[in-house]
N, C-alpha and C positions, 0 to 999 in steps of 0.2 A: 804300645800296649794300651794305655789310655784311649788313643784313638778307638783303637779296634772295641774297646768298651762301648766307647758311647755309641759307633754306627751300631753294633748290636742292640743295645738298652734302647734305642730311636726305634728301632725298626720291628720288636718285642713290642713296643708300646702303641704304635700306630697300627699294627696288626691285628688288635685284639677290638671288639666289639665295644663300643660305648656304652658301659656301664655298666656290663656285666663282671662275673667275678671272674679271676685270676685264670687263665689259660695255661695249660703246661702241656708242654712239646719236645717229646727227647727225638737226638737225630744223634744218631753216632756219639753215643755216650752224653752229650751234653744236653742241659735241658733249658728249655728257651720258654719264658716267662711273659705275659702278657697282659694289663687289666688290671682291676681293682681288686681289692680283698687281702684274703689271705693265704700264703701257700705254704701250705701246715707238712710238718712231718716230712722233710725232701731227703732224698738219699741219691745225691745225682754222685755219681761216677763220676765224673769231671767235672767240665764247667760251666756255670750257671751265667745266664745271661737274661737280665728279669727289668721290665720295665711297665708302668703304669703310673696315674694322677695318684693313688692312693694305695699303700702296697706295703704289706707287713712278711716279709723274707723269716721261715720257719724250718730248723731241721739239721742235716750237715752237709756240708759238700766237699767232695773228697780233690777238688782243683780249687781252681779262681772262681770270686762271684762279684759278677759286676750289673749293677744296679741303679735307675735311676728313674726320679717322677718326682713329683711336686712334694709329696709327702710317704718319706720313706722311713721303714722300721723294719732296720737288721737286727735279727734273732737266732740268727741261723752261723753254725759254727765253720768253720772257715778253713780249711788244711791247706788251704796255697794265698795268696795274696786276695785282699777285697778293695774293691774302686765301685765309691757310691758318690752319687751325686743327686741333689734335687732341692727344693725347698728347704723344705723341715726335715734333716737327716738323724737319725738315732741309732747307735750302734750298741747291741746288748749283749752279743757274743767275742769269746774267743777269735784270731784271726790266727791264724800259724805262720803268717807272712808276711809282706807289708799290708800296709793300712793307706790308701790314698785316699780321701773324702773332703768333699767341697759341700755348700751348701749356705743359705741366708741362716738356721740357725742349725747348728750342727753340736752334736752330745757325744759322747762318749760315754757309756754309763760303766761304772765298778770291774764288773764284772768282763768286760770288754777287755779282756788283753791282749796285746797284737806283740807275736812272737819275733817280728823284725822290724822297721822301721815306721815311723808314720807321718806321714803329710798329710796338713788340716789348710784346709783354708777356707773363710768365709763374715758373715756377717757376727755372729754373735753364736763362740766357742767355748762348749765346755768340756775341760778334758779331764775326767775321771777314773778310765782306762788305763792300767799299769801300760808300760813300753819295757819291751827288753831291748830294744836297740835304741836310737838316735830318734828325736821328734822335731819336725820342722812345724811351725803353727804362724800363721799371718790370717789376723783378723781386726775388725772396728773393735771387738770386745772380746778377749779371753779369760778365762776361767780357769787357772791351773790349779787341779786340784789332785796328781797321783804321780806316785812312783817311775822317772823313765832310769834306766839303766845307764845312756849312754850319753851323748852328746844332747844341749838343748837349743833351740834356736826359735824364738819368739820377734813376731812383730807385731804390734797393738796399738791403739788408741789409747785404751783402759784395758788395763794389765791386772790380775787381782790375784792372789796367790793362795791357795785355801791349807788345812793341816794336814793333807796328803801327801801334796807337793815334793817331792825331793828328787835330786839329781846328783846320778853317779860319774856325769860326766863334765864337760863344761856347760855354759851358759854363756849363750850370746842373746843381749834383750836391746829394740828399739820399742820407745816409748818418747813421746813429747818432753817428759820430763824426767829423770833420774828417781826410781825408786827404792825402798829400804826393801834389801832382799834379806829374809830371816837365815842365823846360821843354821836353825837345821833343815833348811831348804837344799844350802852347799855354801861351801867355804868361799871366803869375799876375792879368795886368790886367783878362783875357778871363772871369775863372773867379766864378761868384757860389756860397758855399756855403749851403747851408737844410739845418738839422740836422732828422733824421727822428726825430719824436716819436711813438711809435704811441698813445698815451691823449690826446694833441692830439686827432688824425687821429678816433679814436671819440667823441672830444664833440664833435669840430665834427659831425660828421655824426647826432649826438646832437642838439645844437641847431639841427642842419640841421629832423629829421623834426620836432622838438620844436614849432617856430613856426609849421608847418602847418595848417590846420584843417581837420579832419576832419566825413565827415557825422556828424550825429545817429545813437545807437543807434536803431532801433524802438524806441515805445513800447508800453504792454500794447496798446492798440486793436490795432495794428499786427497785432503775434502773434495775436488773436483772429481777428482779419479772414484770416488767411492760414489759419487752423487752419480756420475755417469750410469755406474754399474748399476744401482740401483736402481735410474729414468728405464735401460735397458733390458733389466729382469721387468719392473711393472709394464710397459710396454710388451716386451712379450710375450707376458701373460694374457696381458688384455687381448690383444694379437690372435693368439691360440684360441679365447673365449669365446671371440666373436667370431671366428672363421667357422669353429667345430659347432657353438653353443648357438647360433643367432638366436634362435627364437627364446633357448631359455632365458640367453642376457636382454631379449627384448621385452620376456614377463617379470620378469624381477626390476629393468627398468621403470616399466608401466607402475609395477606394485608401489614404488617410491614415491612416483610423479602423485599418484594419483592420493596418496594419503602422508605428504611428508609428517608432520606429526607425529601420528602414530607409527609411523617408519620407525623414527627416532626414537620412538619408546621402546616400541618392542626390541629394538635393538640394543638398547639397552637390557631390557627384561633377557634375553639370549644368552650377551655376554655373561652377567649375571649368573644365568643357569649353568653354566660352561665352568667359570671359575667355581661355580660351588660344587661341582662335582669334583673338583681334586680332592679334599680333605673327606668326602661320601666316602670317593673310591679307597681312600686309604684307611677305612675304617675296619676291615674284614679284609680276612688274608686270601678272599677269592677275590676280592676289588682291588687290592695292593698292585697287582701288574695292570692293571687296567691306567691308573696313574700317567705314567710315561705317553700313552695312547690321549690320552685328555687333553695330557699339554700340547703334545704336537696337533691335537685338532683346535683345540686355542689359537695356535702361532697359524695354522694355514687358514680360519676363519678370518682369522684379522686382520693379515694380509690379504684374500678376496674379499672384504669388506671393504677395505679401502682401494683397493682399486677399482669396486663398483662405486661405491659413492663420490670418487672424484672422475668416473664418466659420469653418473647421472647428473652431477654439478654441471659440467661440459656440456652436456646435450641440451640442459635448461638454458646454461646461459648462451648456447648457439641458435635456441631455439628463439631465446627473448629479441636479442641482439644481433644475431648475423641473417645472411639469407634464409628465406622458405625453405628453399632447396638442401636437400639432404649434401654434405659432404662430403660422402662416399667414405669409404674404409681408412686410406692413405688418412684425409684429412679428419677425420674423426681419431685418427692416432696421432695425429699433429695437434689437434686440438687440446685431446688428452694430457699429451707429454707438457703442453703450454702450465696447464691445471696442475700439474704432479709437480711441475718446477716454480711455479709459484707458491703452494703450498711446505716446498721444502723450503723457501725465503721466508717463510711465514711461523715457520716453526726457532727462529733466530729472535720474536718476539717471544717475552717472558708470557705466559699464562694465557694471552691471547692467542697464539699462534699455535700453543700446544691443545686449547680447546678445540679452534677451527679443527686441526687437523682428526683432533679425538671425535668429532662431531664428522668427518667422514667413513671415520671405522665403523659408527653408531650409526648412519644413513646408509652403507651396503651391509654390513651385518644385520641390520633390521630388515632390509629387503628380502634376505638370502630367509630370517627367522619366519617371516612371514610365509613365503612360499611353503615353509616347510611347516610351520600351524595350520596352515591352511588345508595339505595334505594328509594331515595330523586329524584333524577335526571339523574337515569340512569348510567350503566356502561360508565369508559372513553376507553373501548376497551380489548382485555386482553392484560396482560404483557410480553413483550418482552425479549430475552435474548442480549446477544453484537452481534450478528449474524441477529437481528431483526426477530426472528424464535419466535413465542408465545410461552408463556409456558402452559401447557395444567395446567387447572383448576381440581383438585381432586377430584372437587362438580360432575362434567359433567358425573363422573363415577360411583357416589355412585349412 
């Protein structure tokens, strides 16, 4: 149930318009909450699912209301369970149900009482709020200041007990040190203490992952077999490219040769554009399906970016270093595969290995970006040699 809270409160929140006010959406009795502000007066039939940076919950809701953003303020009365999460959490209504709320600093105000059980958890808790059932609370700082009926269970740094306080049931408290618990809080008979050891708490959880077993590394076979498949997918891509593509792999080679620099830039500038469209698209819920569509143009740019930039690396240095004479297909994919498997040696270096290789997704994606500014906006002229004589375009004669 939790879960299904927070993908709703996620998908409420990235759906709605940056920075406008609060969105409200009924589908089938429930109503789905979005944005900043305030959402005044609600009377949903069932269940509320509300999420935003800044978002003040107003009204009643006759199911569950699950909630969450950076800065949250529950006001709204509650006839089934509430699960809030976010920042700054403040709860100022009745709940009829349980009470589950997390948060860095999290209230419970007077008037907040939760008809079945409540779990708190967070940075710095205040609980104000009667309980008719059982209260489980784990925080750096709690605050107990109200009425629970049933069972109590505290975990804290700094524990502090205000004149509200009282418990009709037990009381189980860890704390660093042993505190004086007042009798009209509850009788000394009721009270179990468990001192809080934090270097405990890290080796059990230590010897928790420790007795686990994990799979097997890969072996070498393993890495060979995957490295194979992989020479063999880029290969016959490249392959397919150059059979179907000649001429356009022969303008986007050209485009590189002739301006690596700015290759490299724009290619960068591309990628750039590409990954800042995910969080655009997820901004409005006409952009939100568009998301999934972004990333896989991401993953297939990046992959035809590196497979163009580790041929044009290959044709420069067959150009610098081997014969005049062209190699022909066969050996221009011999060549290649040379490039692609030294590259993946190269990538077993820390930081260096991983640039090189990054610097050829940014030398065919900048190729690939160019072609398509170019078509975007127009040629920037044609290219020049040191003599500022043009170089004649290859297209012009085909």
């Amino acid at each position: 149930m939790t879960f299904r809270a927070a993908i709703f409160a996620l998908l409420t929140a990235v759906a709605s318009p940056a920075g406008a006010g609060p969105e409200i959406q009924a589908l089938g009795g429930d109503l789905f909450i979005g944005g900043s502000g305030t959402a005044r007066s609600l009377e949903a039939e069932r269940d509320v699912f509300a999420g935003g940076a800044s978002l003040v919950i107003d009204g009643r809701v006759a199911e569950d209301l699950h909630v969450s953003g950076f800065d949250v303020d529950v006001d709204a009365q509650t006839a089934g369970d509430l699960y809030a999460a976010g920042g700054a959490v403040t709860i100022r209504a009745a709940t009829g149900g349980d009470l589950s709320a997390a948060g860095f600093s999290l209230r419970t105000a007077p008037a907040a009482e939760t008809g079945g059980n409540a779990r708190l958890a967070g940075g710095t808790l205040t609980i104000e709020g009667p309980v008719r059932g059982a209260l489980v609370a784990t925080g750096a700082e709690i605050i107990f200041d109200a009425p629970v009926a049933g069972d109590v269970w505290l975990t804290a740094h700094n524990l502090t007990l205000g004149d509200a306080a009282k418990i009709g049931g037990k009381l189980i408290y860890s704390t660093p040190s042993e505190i004086i618990i007042p009798p009209g809080v509850i009788d000394a008979d009721r009270i179990t203490y468990r001192p809080l050891d934090r270097m405990q708490m890290f080796e059990e959880a230590r010897d928790a992952w420790g007795s686990r077993e994990y799979p097997a590394l890969p072996g070498f076979m393993s890495f060979f077999a995957g490295f194979i498949l992989m020479l063999a997918f880029f290969l016959g891509l490249a392959a397919i490219c150059l059979t179907f593509l000649p001429r356009q792999v022969a303008h986007l080679k050209r485009s590189a040769d002739n301006r690596p620099g700015t290759t490299l830039l724009t290619g960068l500038i591309g990628l750039s554009i590409l990954f800042g469209l995910v969080p655009v698209s997820a901004l409005t819920v006409i952009g939100l399906p568009m998301v999934p569509i972004v990333i896989l143009t991401i993953i297939a740019i990046w992959v035809l970016g590196y497979v163009l930039g580790a041929y044009v690396v290959t044709m420069r240095l067959t150009g610098a270093f081997g014969p005049g004479d062209s190699p022909g297909r066969i050996g221009e994919l011999g060549l290649l595969a040379v490039t692609l498997t030294a590259a993946a040696v190269l990538n077993f270096i820390p930081v260096l290995g991983w640039v090189l290789n990054f610097g050829l997704v940014l030398f065919g994606t900048g190729a690939i970006a160019s072609v398509i500014f170019e078509r975007m906006i127009g040629s920037a002229g044609p290219v020049r040699d040191a003599a500022l004589e043009p170089i004649p375009d290859e297209r012009d004669g085909a």
